[in-house]
C-alpha positions in Angstrom: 62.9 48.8 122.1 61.3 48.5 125.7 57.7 47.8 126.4 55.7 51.0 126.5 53.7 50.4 129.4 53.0 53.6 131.9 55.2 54.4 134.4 53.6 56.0 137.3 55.5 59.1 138.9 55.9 61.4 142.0 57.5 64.5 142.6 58.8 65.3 145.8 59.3 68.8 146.3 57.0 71.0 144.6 59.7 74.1 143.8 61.1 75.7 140.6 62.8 73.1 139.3 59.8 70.7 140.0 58.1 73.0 137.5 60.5 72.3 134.7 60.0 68.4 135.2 56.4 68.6 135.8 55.6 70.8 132.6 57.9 68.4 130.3 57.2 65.1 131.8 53.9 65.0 128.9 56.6 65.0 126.1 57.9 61.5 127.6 55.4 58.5 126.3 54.3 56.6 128.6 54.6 59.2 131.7 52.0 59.3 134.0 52.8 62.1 136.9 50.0 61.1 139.6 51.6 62.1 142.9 53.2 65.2 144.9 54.9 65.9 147.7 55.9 68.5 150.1 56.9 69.9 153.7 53.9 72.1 153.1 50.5 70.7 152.1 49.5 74.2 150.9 52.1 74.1 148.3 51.8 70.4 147.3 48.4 71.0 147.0 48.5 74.2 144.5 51.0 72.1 142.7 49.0 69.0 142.0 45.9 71.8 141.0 48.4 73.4 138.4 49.4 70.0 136.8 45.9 67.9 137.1 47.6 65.9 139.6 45.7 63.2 141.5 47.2 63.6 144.5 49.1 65.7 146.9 50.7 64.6 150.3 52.3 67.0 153.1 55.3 64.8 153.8 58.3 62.7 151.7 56.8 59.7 154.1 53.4 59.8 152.8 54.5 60.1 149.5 56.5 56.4 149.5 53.5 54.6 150.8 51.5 55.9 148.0 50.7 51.7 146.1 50.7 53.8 142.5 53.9 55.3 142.5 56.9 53.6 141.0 59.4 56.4 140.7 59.6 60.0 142.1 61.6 63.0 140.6 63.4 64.6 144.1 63.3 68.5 143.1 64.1 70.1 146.6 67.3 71.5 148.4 69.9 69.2 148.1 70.8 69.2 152.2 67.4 67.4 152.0 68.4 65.2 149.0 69.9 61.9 151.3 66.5 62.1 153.8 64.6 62.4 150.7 65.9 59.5 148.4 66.4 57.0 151.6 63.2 57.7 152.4 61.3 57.0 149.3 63.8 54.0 148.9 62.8 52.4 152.0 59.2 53.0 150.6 60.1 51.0 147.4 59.8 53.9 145.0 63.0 53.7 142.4 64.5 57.7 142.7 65.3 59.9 140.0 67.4 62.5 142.3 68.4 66.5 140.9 71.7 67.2 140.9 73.9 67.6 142.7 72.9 64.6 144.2 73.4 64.9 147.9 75.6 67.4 149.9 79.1 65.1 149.8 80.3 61.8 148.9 79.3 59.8 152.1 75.8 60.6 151.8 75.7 59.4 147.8 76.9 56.4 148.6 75.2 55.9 151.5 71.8 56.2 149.1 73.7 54.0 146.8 74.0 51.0 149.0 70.8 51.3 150.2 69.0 51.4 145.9 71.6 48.2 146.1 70.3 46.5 149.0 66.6 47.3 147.6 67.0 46.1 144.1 65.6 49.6 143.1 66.5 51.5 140.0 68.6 54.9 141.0 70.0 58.0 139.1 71.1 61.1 139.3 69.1 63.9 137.4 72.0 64.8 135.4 69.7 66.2 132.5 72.3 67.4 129.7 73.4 63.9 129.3 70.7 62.8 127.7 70.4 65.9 125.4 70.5 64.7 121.5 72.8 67.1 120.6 75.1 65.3 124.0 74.2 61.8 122.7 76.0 62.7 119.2 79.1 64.2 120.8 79.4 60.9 123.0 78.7 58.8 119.5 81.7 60.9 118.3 83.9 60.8 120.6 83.3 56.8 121.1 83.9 56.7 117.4 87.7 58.1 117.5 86.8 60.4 115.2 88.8 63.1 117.0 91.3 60.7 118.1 92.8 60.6 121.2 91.5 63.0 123.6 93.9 65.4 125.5 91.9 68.8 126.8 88.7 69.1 128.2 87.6 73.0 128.5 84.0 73.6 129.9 82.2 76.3 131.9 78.7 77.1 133.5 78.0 80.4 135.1 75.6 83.3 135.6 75.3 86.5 137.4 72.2 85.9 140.0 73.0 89.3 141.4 73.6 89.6 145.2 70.8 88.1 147.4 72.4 86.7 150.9 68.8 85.5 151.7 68.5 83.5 148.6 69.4 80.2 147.8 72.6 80.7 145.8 74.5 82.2 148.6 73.0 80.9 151.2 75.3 77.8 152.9 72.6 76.1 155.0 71.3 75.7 152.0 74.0 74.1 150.6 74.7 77.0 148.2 77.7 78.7 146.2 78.5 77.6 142.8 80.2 73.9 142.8 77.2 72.2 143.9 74.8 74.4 142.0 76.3 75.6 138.3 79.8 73.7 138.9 78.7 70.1 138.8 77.6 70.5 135.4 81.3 71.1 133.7 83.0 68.7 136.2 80.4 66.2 135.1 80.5 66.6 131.7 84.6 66.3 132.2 83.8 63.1 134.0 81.7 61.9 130.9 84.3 62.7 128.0 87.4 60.7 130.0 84.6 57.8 130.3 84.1 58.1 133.7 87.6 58.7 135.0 88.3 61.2 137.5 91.0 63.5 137.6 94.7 62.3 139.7 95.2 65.5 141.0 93.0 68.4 141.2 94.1 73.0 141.2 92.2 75.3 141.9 91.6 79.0 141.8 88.3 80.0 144.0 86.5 83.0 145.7 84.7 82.6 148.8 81.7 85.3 149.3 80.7 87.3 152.1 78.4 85.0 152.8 80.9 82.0 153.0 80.4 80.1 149.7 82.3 79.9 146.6 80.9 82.4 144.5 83.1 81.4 141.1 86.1 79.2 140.8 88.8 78.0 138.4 89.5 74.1 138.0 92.7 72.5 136.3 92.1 68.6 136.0 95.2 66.0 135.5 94.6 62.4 134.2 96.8 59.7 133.1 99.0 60.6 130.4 99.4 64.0 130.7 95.2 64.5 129.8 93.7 68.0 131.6 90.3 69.5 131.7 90.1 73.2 132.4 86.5 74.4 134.0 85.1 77.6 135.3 81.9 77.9 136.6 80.4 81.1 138.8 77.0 82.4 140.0 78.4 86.1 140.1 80.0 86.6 136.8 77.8 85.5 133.0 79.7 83.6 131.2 79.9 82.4 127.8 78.9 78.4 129.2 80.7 76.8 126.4 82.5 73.0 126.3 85.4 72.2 124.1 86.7 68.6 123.3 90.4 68.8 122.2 91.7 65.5 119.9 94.7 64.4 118.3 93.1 64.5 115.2 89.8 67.1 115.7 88.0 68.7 118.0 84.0 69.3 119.3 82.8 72.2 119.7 79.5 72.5 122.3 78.3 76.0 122.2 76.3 76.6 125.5 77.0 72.9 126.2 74.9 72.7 129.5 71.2 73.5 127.0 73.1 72.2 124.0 71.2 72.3 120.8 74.2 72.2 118.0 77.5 70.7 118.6 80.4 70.8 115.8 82.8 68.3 114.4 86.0 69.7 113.5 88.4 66.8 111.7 91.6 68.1 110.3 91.8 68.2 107.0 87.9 67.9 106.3 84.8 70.0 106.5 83.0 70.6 109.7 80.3 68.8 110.5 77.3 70.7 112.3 74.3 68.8 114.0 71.6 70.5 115.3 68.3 69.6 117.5 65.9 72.3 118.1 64.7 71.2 121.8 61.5 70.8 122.5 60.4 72.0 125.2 63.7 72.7 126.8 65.1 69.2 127.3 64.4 67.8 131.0 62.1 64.9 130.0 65.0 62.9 128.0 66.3 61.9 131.1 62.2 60.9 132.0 62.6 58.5 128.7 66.1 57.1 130.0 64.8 56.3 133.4 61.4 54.8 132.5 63.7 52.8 129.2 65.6 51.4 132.2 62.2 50.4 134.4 60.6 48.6 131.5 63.9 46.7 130.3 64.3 45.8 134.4 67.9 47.9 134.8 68.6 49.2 138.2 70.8 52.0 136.9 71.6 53.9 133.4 74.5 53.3 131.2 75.3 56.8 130.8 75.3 57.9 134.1 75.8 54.9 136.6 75.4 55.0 140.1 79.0 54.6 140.3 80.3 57.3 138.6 77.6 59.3 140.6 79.4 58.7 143.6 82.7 58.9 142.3 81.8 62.6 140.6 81.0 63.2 144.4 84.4 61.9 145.6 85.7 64.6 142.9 83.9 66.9 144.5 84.9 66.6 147.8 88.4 66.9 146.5 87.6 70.0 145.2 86.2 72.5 148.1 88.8 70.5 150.9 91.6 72.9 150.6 89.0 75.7 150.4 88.1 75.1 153.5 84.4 74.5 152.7 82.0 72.7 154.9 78.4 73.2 154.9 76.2 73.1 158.4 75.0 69.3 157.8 78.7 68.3 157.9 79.3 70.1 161.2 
């Protein structure tokens, strides 16, 4: 068990999501939020006053050479996410980065080298992973319980109804639905084949009015005639289930992405349900993982390496190349 000393954070970005980690970080011991960031004062400020925060800066630069601060949460626009995270790594602050974590695969592992090079713990906000109810189907599925496994069906979307101005649809702000709601089943694809990514990627996709992927269909090939089969959209609601497929079994992950049950289905035996009632919602189990890794000195999690993180943006790079999609930063 690592030491529970406090671990001093910052937030850079004072948005929506920000909010989420901000009003769960309490229900991580040992948590201490005492720093905020923003491109505007104003709203760093009125964030800080909302959370009893000590302090609130107007800029990502100020905000690494605060001496408290040990890690920062990055919460804003993920165009931003690479100036963000090499700022605060130049600054010395270890990064707990939203997903998806930059814009393309270049830029990941540009931050990557650079968390290297600084000795500095680094990892992607990926907060499902480190869900309870996530944590048994990985102690399953290392388990063999299932036996081999052979299809991987996932999907994430909702209807965010049509708003050109907003961030969803908007491409300068790196919007559309693979970066935003699809990362989550191509993740959690990458997780069940241990990391592996896929030898040859198809693909179904629709590309909005206002030039991003507004839903798409995914067919995944591994090794030995494994697939994964994900769907993700921000125009359609959808049913944002996960299925493990075994030669012996199968999971079953019922809105896998805020997963609270998941069932074990063994041939020949009884399922076995397990549930965990979240409290609040789940986004400060990834606070405990990060701050576990601090205290016990790692630079990166086990369950989500650095690695994989980069190679889950290689994957996704595949993905929107024959779409034809490029956002304005890769001009």
């Amino acid at each position: 068990m690592a030491e529970q000393r406090i671990v001093k954070w910052g937030i850079m970005g004072p948005g929506g999501i920000s909010d989420n980690f901000a009003t769960e970080l309490p229900h991580a011991p040992g948590a201490e939020l005492v720093a905020v960031a923003g491109r505007s004062l104003e709203k760093a400020q009125a964030f800080a006053e909302k959370f009893g925060i000590q302090r609130a800066y107007g800029s990502c630069e100020e905000l690494a050479a605060d001496p408290d601060v040990e890690i920062v949460y990055v919460g804003t626009l993920h165009p931003i996410h690479k100036e963000n995270a090499l700022t605060l790594l130049r600054g010395g602050k270890s990064v707990l980065c939203e997903k998806p974590f930059t814009i393309n695969a270049a830029e990941a592992s540009e931050i990557a080298d650079l968390a290297h090079q600084k000795g500095l713990f680094l990892m992607e906000a990926m907060w499902t992973r480190y869900l309870p109810a996530i944590v048994k189907v990985r102690e399953w599925l290392d388990s063999g319980v299932i036996g081999d496994v052979r299809i991987v069906k996932a999907e994430f979307g909702f209807d965010a109804g049509w708003n050109p101005e907003g961030r969803l649809l908007n491409k300068e702000k790196g919007g559309g639905t693979l970066l935003d709601a699809g990362i989550y089943p191509v993740s959690f694809a990458s997780m069940v084949y241990g990391g592996e990514q896929p030898s040859t990627i198809s693909s179904s996709v629709r590309i909005g009015e206002t030039g991003v992927d507004e839903q798409f269909s995914l067919l995944f090939e591994y090794s030995g005639g494994r697939t994964a089969s994900l769907h993700s959209s921000v125009r359609l609601s959808m049913t944002n289930e996960a299925v493990i497929y075994g030669t012996k079994g199968r999971i079953e992950i019922p809105r896998f992405l805020f997963a609270k049950a998941a069932t074990l289905h063994v041939s020949g035996e009884e399922p076995v349900v397990f549930k965990h009632e979240l409290e609040p919602s789940g986004h400060f189990y990834q606070a405990i993982e990060a701050m576990d890794c601090l205290r016990e000195g790692r630079k990166e999690s086990e369950v989500l390496t650095v690695d994989e993180t980069v190679r889950i943006m290689e994957t996704l790079d595949r993905i929107r190349e024959p779409w034809g999609l490029k956002y304005p930063s890769e001009a």
